[in-house]
C-alpha positions, 0 to 999 in steps of 0.5 A: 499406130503410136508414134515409136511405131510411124517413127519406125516405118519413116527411118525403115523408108528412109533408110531403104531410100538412101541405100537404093541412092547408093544402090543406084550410083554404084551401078552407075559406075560398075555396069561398064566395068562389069560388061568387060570383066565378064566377058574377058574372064569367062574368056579366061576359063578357058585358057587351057583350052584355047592355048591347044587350041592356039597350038594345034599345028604343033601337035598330032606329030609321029614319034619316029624318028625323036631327037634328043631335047638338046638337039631340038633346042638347038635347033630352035637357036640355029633358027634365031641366030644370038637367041638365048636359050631360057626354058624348055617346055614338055609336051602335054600328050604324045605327039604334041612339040616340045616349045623352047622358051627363047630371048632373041637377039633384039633384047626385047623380045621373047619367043615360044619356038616348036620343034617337032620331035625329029628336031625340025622348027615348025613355028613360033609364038610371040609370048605377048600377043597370045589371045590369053596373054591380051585377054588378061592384060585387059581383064586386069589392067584394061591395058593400061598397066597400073592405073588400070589395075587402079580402075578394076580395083575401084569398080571391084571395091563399089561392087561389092557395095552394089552386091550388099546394098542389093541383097538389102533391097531384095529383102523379102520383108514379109512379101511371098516367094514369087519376085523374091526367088523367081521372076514374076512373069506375068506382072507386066513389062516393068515388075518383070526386069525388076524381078529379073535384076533382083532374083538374078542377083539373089542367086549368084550374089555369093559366087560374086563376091567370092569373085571379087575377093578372089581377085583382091591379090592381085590388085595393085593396091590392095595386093601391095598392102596384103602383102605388106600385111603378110610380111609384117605378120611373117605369113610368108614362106617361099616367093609370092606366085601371083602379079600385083597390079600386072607387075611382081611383087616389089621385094620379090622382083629377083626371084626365079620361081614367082611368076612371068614377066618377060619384060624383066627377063629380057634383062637378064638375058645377057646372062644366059648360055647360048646354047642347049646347055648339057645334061638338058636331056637328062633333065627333061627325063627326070621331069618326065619322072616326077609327072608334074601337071602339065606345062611342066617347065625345065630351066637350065643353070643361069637362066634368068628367072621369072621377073629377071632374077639372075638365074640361080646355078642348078637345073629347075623343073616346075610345073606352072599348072593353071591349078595351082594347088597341082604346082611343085618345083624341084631343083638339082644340082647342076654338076651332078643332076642329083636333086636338092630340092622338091617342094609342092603347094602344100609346103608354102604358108597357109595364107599362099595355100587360101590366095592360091585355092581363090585364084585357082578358083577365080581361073576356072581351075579348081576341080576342071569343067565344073568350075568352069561352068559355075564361072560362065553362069556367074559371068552370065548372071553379071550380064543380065543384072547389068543389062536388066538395071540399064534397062530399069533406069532408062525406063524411069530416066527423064530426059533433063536428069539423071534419074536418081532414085529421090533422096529421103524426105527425112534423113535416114538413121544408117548407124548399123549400116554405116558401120559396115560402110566404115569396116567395108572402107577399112578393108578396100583402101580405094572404096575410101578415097572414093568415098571421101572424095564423092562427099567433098564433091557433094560438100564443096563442088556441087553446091556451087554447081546447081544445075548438076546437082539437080541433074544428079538427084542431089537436092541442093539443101542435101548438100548445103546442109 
């Protein structure tokens, strides 16, 4: 073997130990995140689902007997005496409550109210605590508004490190097949969790990151620059439909058709009639007209919009599909119904039309039960390499340390990989600080903390040098 050749295999090794150390501390601080993130957005898949489901005391109701939209918004007034009237769903099926979108009295609270065909109140929902409403508050922002949105962004950003730096480490590198695209079954308890941890990942590592970027758009700070980006770069064309960070978008907080945020809305709800404005009827026919993809919404004149815009003055009919692609909007006039406007998803610009394609995506939504189960298999793959890489690291854990996999006798030469590092920390703003606060820590706090160090796996003359 000639010296280029040794040379070769010791940059190769250390090379491929330095990124099993990043492999390692990335998992490290993913695998709590991907525990909950699977589990809240597999839940998630299903929100149509679970939303009849939540509804089913509103539905399977005779037809006999109908009343007119505007009588069953008021009565759902006359049931919330000082409520304001904001929005009037149509039912999905036949036999289904139409659900008035009220403001109540208090000023803080909002509410989804069923009247049944003959005009009778039959229940009502608080917007808020609806299962799907809490699953994505903690799917987003681990319920702790924007610094949790922070966090999820954070462990999004090392998770796409922990995807690449695995599909490095999984590299067949000469071996056969089995432990490359199947398990070895029969090579003992440890050869099979690490075949489980890699071949898993193999296979779902593409729909993982289509996932994280995916849900990019909608993370506070990423979001915030996108669309900073966006609008510099004159990629905007109508609101902005997505959250970032769980609140709207800065420039976008008084439009009527961007989204939800009942918080904002209540603002405005002094400024709403209060009571079933007329020609209601006519626009829930004309909605019923147009057959937009269920929920198909119909806001009256003045009605505050989403995110507490001052309501414009003509009627607007929407459909808030979770697909969104199946989305439109038309708005008529308010004197006379005659319609003003009609625009779909393909009316909006190219970068809305790619971020709505990955959101509906990442809902589960894009072409229905398909979608769906690529989503809980995804979920279910996340799960197994979470638990498969715990349990490979409290397999090989000693009792005084961290079980770090060893650094590299001779420092690695990472130029290529160092590269997409800088281009990976370019993209993700929050896999910088991170990154450059772990190697202040590693320069200025660990060397005068010698037991932590060594707890970590970080060999003291690693971070003296």
């Amino acid at each position: 073997m000639t010296m280029r050749t040794l040379s070769t295999a010791f940059d190769r090794a250390g090379l491929y130990r330095t990124i099993w150390r990043w492999h390692f501390y990335a998992g490290l601080l993913v695998i709590p995140f991907v525990l909950l993130l699977s589990v809240t957005g597999s839940f998630y898949l299903f929100k149509p689902q679970v939303e009849r489901w939540e509804e089913r005391a509103f539905q399977g109701l005779p037809g006999t007997g109908a009343v007119s939209a505007e009588r069953q918004v008021a009565a759902a007034l006359a049931a919330f005496p000082g409520g304001r009237f904001n929005a009037y769903r149509l039912p999905e099926r036949p036999g289904d409550a139409p659900m008035v979108h009220l403001a109540l009295a208090d000023g803080r609270a909002m509410r989804d109210v069923f009247v049944s065909p003959q005009g009778r109140v039959l229940g009502s929902l608080d917007p808020d605590a609806r299962l799907m409403e809490l699953d994505k508050r903690i799917h987003g922002e681990l319920l702790l508004g924007k610094r949790g949105s922070w966090l999820v962004e954070l462990a999004a950003s090392w998770a796409i490190v922990l995807v690449l730096s695995g599909l490095y480490l999984w590299w067949p590198r000469g071996r056969g097949l089995a432990g490359v695209l199947w398990p070895r079954l029969g090579a003992g308890r440890r050869m099979f969790w690490r075949d489980l941890h890699a071949v898993t990942g193999f296979w779902i590592s593409a729909l993982v990151l289509v996932l994280l970027t995916t849900g990019l758009p909608w993370a506070g700070l990423w979001g915030s620059a996108f669309k900073a980006a966006r609008t510099e770069l004159g990629w905007v064309k109508g609101p902005q439909d997505w959250t970032i960070g769980g609140e709207a978008p800065v420039d976008e907080v008084n439009d009527p058709h961007a989204g939800h945020d009942h918080a904002a809305m209540m603002q405005m709800a002094s400024m709403e009639p209060a009571s079933a404005p007329a020609g209601l009827d006519a626009m829930v026919a004309s909605a019923a007209q147009a057959r937009l993809a269920f929920p198909v919404i119909v806001t009256p004149p003045g009605a505050p919009g989403a995110f507490g815009r001052p309501g414009a003055m003509v009627w607007s009919v929407r459909s808030d599909a979770q697909n969104r692609p199946l989305r439109a909007s038309i708005t008529y006039d308010a004197a006379t119904g005659r319609e003003l406007s009609r625009e779909g998803f393909a009316d909006g610009h190219l970068a809305d039309r790619v971020v709505g394609y990955g959101i509906a995506w990442h809902e589960g939504q894009l072409f229905g039960w398909v979608n769906q189960l690529i989503g809980v298999l995804t979920a279910i793959g996340l799960l197994t390499m979470a638990v498969s890489g715990f349990v490979l690291w409290r397999r090989r854990k000693p009792q005084d340390a961290l079980g770090a996999p060893p650094p590299a006798s001779v420092p690695a030469r990472i130029g290529g990989v160092a590269l997409i590092l800088l281009a990976l920390a370019a993209l993700l703003p929050l896999l910088a600080a991170s990154l450059l606060l772990l190697w202040l820590v590693e320069r200025l706090v660990l060397p005068h903390l010698p037991g932590l160090a060594r707890w970590l796996g970080v060999p003291l003359r690693d971070v003296r040098a």
